[in-house]
Structures are given as C-alpha cells and as structure tokens.
C-alpha positions, 0 to 999 in steps of 0.5 A, spaced: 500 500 500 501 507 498 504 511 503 500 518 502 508 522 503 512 516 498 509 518 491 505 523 487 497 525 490 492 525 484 486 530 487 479 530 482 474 536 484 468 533 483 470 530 477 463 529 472 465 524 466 466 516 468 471 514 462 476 520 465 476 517 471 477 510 469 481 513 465 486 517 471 485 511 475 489 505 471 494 512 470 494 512 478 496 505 478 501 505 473 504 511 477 504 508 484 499 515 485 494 515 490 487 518 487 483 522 491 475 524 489 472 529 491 464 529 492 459 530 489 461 525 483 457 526 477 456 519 476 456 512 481 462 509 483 459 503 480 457 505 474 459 501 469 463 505 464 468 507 470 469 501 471 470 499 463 475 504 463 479 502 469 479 495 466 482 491 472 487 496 474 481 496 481 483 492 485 490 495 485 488 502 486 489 506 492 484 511 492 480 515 497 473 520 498 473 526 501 465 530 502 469 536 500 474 539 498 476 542 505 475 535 509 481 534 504 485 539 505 484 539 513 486 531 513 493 534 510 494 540 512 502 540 512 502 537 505 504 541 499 498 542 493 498 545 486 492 546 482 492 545 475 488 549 471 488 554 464 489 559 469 495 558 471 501 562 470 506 557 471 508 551 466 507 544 469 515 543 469 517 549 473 514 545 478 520 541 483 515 537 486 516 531 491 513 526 493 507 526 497 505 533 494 499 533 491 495 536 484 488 538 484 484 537 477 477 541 477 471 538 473 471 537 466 466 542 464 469 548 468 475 546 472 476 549 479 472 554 482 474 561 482 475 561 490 480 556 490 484 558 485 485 565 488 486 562 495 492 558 491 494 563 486 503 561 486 500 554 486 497 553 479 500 550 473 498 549 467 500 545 461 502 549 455 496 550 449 495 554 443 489 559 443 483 557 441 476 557 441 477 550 444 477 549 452 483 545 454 486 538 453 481 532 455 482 531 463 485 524 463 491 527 458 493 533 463 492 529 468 498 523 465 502 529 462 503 532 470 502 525 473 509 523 468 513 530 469 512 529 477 515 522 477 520 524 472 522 528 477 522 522 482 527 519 478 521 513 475 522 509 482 519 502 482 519 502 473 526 502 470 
C-alpha cells in the first residue's frame, strides 16, 4: 500500500465524466499515485463505464473520498498542493515537486472554482496550449502529462 508522503497525490474536484476517471485511475496505478475524489461525483462509483475504463487496474488502486474539498485539505494540512488549471501562470515543469505533494484537477466542464484558485494563486500550473476557441486538453491527458513530469522528477522509482 501507498504511503500518502512516498509518491505523487492525484486530487479530482468533483470530477463529472466516468471514462476520465477510469481513465486517471489505471494512470494512478501505473504511477504508484494515490487518487483522491472529491464529492459530489457526477456519476456512481459503480457505474459501469468507470469501471470499463479502469479495466482491472481496481483492485490495485489506492484511492480515497473526501465530502469536500476542505475535509481534504484539513486531513493534510502540512502537505504541499498545486492546482492545475488554464489559469495558471506557471508551466507544469517549473514545478520541483516531491513526493507526497499533491495536484488538484477541477471538473471537466469548468475546472476549479474561482475561490480556490485565488486562495492558491503561486500554486497553479498549467500545461502549455495554443489559443483557441477550444477549452483545454481532455482531463485524463493533463492529468498523465503532470502525473509523468512529477515522477520524472522522482527519478521513475519502482519502473526502470
């Protein structure tokens, strides 16, 4: 089992579209992350489209379910926390993250409230994109881009 302070924290703010979350969790297996959710889901945790995505990586996924984004925060309140949103004015890669930090990723259709972006403003990254008339990248690749940069940083322990 995962130590919460030995590998990357994947945060999902109220996350809305099952196949991205499945999609996450098989990237949080194969990444020795942890994923937290946090409440309301915009689907069933049995629903079978999550569990489509998620094939049979499970059984092997550390994950928790938090009510709400401060019961999260105030269970690790001496962790470290980055917020991935379009808004951010740093690139993911400016980013020296350490083990056990978190990334937190807002919902599909409109991404993190305004609220917890300004309480966190040094704390947001983003991955670089175009101008478009297009939102952002889908949730599930961000996610892997983030996720693969941090444990770059980690030196890829437990997968040479």
């Amino acid at each position: 089992m995962i130590l919460d302070t030995e590998n990357l924290n994947i945060v999902l703010f109220e996350p809305e579209i099952p196949q991205n979350t499945g999609n996450i969790a098989r990237t949080c297996v194969l990444t020795n992350s942890k994923l937290h959710l946090i409440k309301p889901l915009g689907f069933s945790l049995d629903e079978k489209h999550l569990k489509r995505a998620g094939l049979d990586y499970w059984k092997d996924l550390d994950m928790s379910l938090y009510d709400s984004y401060e019961e999260l925060r105030e269970k690790y309140k001496d962790s470290t926390f980055y917020f991935s949103t379009t808004h951010g004015h740093k690139f993911y890669d400016e980013v020296k993250f350490k083990p056990g930090d978190f990334v937190v990723f807002g919902r599909e259709s409109c991404g993190l409230p305004d609220y917890i972006r300004e309480d966190n403003a040094e704390n947001c990254i983003r991955v670089p994109m175009v101008k478009t008339s297009t939102r952002s990248l889908n949730l599930s690749n961000t996610v892997a881009i983030v996720a693969y940069e941090a444990i770059r940083q980690f030196d890829f322990p437990n997968m040479k």
